[in-house]
N, C-alpha and C positions, 0 to 999 in steps of 0.2 A: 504493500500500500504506500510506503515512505517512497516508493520509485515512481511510482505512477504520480503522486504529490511535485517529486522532485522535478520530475520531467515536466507539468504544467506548471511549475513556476518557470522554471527556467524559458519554455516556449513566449510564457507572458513576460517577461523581461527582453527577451531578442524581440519580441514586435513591440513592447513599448520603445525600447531604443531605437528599432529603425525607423517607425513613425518619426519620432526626432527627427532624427536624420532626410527621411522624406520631407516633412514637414520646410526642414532648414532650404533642401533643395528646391523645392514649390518656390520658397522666399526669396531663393537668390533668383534664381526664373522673373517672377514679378517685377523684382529689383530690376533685371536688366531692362527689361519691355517699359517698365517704368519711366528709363532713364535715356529709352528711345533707341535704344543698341539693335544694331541692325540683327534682321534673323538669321543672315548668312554666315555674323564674324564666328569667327572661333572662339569667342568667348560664350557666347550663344549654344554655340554648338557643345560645346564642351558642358556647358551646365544641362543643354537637356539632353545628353546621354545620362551625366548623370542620374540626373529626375528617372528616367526610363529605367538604369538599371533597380537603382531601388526598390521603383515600381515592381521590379519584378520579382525582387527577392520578397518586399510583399507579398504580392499575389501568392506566391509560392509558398509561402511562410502559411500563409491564411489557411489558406488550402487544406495544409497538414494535417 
């Protein structure tokens, strides 16, 4: 029973943290569009890979 406990905490603490982490990536996103950054730069680009990967290890995560 202490494993099966063990195991849902720990799952609930990896998707609280990457929610964070998603969350931060949403903001930098906004940020940039915000501040007018074109969608092509590579600053652009670079933040929404990240956002995406995230995303997916969410997805993924959730799933579980």
């Amino acid at each position: 029973m202490d494993t099966e406990n063990d195991l849902l905490l720990q799952s609930a603490a990896r998707l609280y943290s990457l929610g964070v982490e998603l969350d931060g990536a949403r903001e930098t996103l906004r940020q940039l569009v915000a501040a007018k950054a074109s969608y092509d730069s590579p600053e652009v680009w670079s933040a929404y890979c990240e956002y995406l990967h995230l995303k997916r290890l969410w997805d993924t995560l959730e799933s579980d």
